[in-house]
C-alpha positions in Angstrom: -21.9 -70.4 18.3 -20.6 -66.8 16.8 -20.4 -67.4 12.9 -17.1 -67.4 12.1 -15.3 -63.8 10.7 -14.5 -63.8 7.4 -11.0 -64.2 6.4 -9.2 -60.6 5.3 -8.4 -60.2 1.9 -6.2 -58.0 -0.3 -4.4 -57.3 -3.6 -1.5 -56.2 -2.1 0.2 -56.8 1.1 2.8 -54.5 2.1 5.2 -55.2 5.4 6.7 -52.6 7.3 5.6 -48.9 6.7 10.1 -47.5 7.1 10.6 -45.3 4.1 10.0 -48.1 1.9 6.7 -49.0 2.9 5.8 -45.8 2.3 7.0 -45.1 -1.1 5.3 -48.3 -2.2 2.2 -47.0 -0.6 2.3 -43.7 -2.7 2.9 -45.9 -6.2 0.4 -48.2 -6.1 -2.2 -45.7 -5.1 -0.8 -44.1 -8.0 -1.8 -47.3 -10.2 -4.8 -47.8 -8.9 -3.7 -51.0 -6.9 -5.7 -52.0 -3.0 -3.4 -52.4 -0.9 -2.8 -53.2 3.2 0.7 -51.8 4.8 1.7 -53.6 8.3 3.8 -52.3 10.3 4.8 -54.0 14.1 5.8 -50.7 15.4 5.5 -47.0 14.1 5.8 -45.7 11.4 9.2 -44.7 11.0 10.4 -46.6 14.2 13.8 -47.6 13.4 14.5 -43.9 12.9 13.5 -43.2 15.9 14.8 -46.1 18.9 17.0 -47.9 16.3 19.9 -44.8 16.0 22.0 -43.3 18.7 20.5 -39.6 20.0 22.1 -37.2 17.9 22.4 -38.8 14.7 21.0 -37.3 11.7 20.6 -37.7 7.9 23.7 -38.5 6.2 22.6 -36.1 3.5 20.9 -32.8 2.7 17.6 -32.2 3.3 17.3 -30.9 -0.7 18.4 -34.3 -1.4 17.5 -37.0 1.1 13.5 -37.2 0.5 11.0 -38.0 -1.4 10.0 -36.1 -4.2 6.4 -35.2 -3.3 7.2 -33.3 -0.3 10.1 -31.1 1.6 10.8 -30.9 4.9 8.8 -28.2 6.3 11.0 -25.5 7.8 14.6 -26.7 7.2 17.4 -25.1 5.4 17.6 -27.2 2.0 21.5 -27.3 2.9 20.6 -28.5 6.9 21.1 -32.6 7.9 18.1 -33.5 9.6 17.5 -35.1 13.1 16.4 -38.7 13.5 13.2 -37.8 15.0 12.7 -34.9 11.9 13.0 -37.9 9.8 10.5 -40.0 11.2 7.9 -37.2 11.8 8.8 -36.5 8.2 7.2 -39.9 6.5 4.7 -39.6 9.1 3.6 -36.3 7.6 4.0 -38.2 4.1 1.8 -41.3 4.7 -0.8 -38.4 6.0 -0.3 -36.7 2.7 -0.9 -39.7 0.4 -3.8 -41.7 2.7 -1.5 -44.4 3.0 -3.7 -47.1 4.3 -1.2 -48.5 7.3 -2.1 -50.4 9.9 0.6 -50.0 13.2 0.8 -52.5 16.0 0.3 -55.6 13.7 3.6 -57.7 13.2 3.5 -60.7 10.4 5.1 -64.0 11.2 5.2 -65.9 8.1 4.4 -66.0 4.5 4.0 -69.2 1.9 2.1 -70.1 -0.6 -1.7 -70.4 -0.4 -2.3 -73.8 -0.5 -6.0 -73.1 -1.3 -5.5 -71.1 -4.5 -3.0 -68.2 -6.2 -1.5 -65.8 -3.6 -0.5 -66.0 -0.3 -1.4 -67.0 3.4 -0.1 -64.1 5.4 0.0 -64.9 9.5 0.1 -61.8 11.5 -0.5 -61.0 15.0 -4.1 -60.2 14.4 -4.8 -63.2 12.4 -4.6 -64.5 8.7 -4.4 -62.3 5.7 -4.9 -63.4 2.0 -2.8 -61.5 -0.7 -2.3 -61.4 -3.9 0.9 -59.9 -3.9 3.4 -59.1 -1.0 6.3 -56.7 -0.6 8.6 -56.9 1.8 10.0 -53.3 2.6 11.9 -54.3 5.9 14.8 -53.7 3.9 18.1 -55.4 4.2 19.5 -54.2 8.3 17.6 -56.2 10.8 19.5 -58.0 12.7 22.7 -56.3 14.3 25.7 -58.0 13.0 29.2 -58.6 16.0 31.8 -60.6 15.2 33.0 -64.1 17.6 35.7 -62.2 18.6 35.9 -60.8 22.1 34.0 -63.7 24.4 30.4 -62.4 25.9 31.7 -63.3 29.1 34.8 -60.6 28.8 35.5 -58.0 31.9 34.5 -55.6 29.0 31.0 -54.2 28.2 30.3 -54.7 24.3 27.0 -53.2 22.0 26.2 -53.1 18.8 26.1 -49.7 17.3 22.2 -50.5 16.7 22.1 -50.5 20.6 24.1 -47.1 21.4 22.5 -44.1 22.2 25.1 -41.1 23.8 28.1 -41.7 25.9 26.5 -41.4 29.3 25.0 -45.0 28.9 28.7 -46.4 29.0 31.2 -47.2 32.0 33.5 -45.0 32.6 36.5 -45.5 30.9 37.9 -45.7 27.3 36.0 -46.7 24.4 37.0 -49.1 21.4 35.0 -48.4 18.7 35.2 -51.2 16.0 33.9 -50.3 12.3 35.0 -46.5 10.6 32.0 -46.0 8.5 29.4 -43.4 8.9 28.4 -45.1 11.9 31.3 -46.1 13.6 33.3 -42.6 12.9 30.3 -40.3 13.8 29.7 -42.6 17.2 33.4 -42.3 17.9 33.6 -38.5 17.3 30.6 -37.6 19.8 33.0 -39.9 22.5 36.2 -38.4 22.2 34.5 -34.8 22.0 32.4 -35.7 25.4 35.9 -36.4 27.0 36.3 -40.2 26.5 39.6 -41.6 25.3 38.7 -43.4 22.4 40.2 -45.8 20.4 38.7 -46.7 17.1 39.6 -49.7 14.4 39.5 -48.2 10.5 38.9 -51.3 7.9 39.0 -51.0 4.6 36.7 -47.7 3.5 35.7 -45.1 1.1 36.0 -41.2 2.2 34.4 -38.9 0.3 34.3 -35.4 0.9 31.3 -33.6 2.3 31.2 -30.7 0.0 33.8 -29.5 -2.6 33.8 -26.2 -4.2 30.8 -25.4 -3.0 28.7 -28.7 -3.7 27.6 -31.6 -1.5 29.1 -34.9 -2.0 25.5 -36.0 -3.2 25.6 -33.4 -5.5 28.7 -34.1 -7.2 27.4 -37.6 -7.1 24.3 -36.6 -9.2 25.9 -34.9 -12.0 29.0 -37.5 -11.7 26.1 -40.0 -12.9 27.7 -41.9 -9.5 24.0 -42.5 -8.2 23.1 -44.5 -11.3 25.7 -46.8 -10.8 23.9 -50.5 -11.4 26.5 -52.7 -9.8 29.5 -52.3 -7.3 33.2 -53.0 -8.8 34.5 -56.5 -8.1 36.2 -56.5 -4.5 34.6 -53.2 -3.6 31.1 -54.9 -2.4 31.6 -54.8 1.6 34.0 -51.3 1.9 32.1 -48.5 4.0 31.4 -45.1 3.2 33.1 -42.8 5.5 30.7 -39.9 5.4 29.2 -37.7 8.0 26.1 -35.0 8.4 26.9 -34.2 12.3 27.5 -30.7 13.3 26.3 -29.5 10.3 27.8 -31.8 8.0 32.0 -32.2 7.6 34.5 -34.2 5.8 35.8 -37.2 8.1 39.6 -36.9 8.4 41.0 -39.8 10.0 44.7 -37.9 10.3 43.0 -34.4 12.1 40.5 -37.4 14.7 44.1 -38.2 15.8 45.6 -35.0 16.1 42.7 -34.4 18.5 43.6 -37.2 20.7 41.7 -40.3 19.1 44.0 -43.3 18.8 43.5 -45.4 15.3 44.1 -49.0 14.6 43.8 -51.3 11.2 41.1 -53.6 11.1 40.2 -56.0 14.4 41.5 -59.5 14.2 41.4 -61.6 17.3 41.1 -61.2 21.2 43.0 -63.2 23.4 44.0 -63.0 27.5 42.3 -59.9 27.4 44.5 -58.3 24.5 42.7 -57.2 21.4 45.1 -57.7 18.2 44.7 -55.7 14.7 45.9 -56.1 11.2 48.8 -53.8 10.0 46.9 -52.3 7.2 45.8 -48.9 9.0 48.4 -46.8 7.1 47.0 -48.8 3.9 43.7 -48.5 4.6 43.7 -44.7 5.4 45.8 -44.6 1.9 43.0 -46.2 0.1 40.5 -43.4 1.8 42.4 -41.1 0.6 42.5 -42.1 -3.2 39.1 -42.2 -3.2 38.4 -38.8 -1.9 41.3 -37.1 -4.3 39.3 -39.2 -7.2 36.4 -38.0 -6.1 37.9 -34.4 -6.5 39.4 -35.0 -9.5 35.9 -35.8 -11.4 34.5 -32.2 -10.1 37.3 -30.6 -11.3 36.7 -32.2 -14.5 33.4 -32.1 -14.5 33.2 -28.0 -13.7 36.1 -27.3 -16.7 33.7 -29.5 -19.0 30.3 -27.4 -18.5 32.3 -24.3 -17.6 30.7 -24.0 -14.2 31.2 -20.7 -12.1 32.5 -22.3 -8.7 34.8 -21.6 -6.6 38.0 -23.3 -6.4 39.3 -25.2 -3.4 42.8 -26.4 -3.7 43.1 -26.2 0.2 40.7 -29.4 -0.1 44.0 -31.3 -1.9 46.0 -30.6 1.0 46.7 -34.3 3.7 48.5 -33.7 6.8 51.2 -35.7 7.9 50.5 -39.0 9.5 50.2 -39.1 13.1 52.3 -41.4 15.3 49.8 -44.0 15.3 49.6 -44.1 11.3 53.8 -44.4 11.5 54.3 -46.4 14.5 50.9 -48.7 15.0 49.3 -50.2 17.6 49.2 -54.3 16.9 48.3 -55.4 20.3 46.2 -53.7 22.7 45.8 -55.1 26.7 42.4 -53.5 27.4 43.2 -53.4 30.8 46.0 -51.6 30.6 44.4 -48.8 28.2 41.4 -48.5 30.4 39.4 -49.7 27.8 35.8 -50.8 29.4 33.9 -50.3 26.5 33.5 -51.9 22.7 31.1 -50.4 20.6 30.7 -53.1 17.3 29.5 -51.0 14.4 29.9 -53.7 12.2 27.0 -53.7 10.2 23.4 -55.2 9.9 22.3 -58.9 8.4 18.6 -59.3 6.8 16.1 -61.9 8.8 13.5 -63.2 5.9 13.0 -66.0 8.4 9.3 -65.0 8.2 9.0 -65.7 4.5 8.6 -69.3 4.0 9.2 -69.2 0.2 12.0 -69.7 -2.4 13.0 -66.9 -2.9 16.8 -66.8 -1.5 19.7 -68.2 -2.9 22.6 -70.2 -0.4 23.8 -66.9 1.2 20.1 -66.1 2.0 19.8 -63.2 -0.2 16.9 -62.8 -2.5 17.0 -63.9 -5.9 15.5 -60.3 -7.6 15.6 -57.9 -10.6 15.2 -54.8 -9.4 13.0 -55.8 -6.5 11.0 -58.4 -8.9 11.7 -61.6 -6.7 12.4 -65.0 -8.6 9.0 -66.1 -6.5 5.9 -64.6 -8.4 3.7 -62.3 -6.5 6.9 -61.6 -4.3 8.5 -58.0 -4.0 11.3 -56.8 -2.2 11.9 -52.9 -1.4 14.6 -51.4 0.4 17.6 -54.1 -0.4 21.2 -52.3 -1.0 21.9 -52.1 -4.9 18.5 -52.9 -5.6 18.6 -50.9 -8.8 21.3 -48.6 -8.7 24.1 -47.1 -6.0 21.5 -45.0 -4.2 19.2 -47.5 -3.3 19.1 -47.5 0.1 18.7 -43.9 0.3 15.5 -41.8 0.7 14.6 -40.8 -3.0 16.4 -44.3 -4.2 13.7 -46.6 -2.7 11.2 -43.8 -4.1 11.9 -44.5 -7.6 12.5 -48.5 -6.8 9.5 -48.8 -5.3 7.3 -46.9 -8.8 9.3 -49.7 -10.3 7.5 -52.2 -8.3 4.4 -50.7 -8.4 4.5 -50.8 -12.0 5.2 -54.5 -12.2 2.4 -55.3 -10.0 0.2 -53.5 -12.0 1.3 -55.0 -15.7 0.9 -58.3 -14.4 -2.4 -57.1 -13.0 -3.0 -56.2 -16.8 -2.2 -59.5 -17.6 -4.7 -61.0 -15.5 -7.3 -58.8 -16.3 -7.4 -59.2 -20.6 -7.7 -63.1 -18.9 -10.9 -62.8 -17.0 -12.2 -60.5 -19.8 -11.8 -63.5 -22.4 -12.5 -66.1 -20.6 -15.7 -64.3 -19.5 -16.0 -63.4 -23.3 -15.9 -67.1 -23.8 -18.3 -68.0 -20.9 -21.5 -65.8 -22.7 -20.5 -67.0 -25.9 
């Protein structure tokens, strides 16, 4: 009989090598820390097969990466692809020897019942750590509301699951969600020649650029990114924002004008008609506050450090309401409109189903600070408002994940003035 192979072991376990994975890679090389990153797929992989074709980076290639590198070749001002995304932290993890390990998925995490740290099952067999982080993130399963029956004469997805309009039926399309996703997915429709119908729910709508100045600029110098915790009622309202075609402000009002029908926020299905709430006008009203707040701080803000840019008062300017703002659509018999499409773009759920800790309070959600999970030795990466507004972005988790890394090694520290002691102690 073979003697049996030893059992792996490591400081630091990271799982899933997204953008957070990697950023947590690059800090605790930085520190000096061993470390393992697992990842089930590629590198990257939800950039790649978990968006829709044409999607790119909600913001500016200046702005939406990681300090240590730029993308090579792009305009600083460009949106990049999906795919230029993922090749990007593919480059990255090249550039900082992140030691990643594709092709390996882990299936549970507890304690180790045999000492400090944890039992790690994966695909390729057990793994002891010292420490884990989880940088899945926050969006993994793909979140659709019990509302239109599975069984319905009507195909439904999940945003998560669209990829361009030629994978529908022919027909109209009821888009259901007017975020970043929902609006952008609902644009490339109506523009490819579908009639499109799409349900607006409570939402913030920034501008793209003002007086010069991406919205992620603005938010910058606003001190907007540094925001530590959402206002009380605000915590599940979208950001209507878009990069596509080279980056442009969503307006609901001019999406109507060319053809797209609106509706207020989706409430029941029944006998094949779909019914909505009559908040549209109010909710579009609500967008609109926000973006004419949002100009109102730059106008402030440029008067205040007596900025040369150029002034925009165009940008101020709302056209009237269309006919389906001032005379809305309550009931909709998808039959009738030749709807034989729903597209849910309602959002993501986490699954920590693998981690068999306690670590979650009764919603699920971790109990963290900043990433630092009530479970010691545990580490999350990636979650929304982890730290601060931004993050989930790109450079966000960068700076959350030094964070981390910078826990893990103090509390390394910790351990290590122990063994010297105690060792002190021993030859004593």
């Amino acid at each position: 009989m073979s003697p049996k192979a030893p059992m792996e072991r490591v400081d630091t376990l990271v799982v899933g090598a997204g953008q957070a994975g990697v950023a947590m890679s690059e800090h605790l090389s930085k520190c000096g820390i061993s470390h393992l990153v697992l990842e089930r797929d590629r590198i990257a992989e939800r950039w790649r097969t978990g968006r829709w074709d044409s999607l790119v980076a909600n913001g500016p290639a200046w702005h939406d990466r990681f300090p240590g590198m730029e993308f090579s070749g792009a305009d600083p001002d460009a949106f990049i692809s999906k795919e230029g995304v993922a090749d990007y932290f593919v480059e990255y993890a090249k550039q900082i020897e992140a030691p990643i390990r594709c092709g390996v998925e882990v299936t549970s995490v507890e304690r180790n019942p045999g000492g400090p740290g944890f039992r790690v099952e994966t695909s390729e067999g057990v793994i002891e750590a010292v420490n884990v982080v989880s940088a899945t993130g926050a969006f993994q399963r793909p979140v659709v509301p019990p509302v239109v029956p599975q069984d319905a004469s009507v195909k439904q997805i999940h945003s998560f699951d669209y990829r361009n309009p030629e994978q529908l039926p022919e027909g109209a399309v009821m888009v259901v969600g007017a975020g970043s996703s929902g609006t952008q997915i609902a644009e490339e429709l109506m523009n490819s020649g579908r009639r499109v119908f799409l349900s607006v729910g409570p939402h913030d709508r920034p501008p793209r650029a003002y007086r010069g100045r991406d919205y992620c600029w603005w938010l910058g110098v606003l001190g907007e990114w540094d925001v530590a915790a959402m206002a009380p009622g605000t915590e599940h309202v979208t950001i209507a924002v878009s990069g596509a075609n080279g980056g442009h402000t969503v307006d609901f009002r001019c999406l109507a004008a060319q053809g797209m029908t609106l509706v207020g926020l989706t409430q029941k299905y029944e006998d094949g008609v779909l019914s909505f709430a009559p908040d549209l006008a109010a909710n579009i009203a609500h967008g609109d506050a926000y973006y004419l707040s949002m100009l109102e701080k730059a106008d402030a803000y440029v008067d205040r450090n007596g900025l040369e840019l150029p002034e925009e008062p165009e940008a101020r300017i709302i056209d009237p309401d269309p006919a389906c703002m001032t005379n809305p659509i309550l009931d909709l018999n998808l039959a009738e409109a030749g709807v034989t499409s729903i597209i849910w773009a309602t959002g993501f759920s986490p699954d920590y189903s693998w981690l068999k800790l306690d670590a979650f309070d009764e919603q699920g959600a971790p109990k963290h600070q900043r990433g630092v999970s009530s479970e010691p030795g545990l580490y999350f990466l990636g979650l929304p408002w982890q730290s601060r507004r931004g993050s989930t972005f790109i450079w966000g988790v960068w700076h959350d994940a030094r964070h981390v890394a910078d826990h893990i090694a103090t509390q390394r520290g910790y351990l290590e003035y122990h063994r010297s002691r105690a060792s002190l102690k021993t030859s004593s």
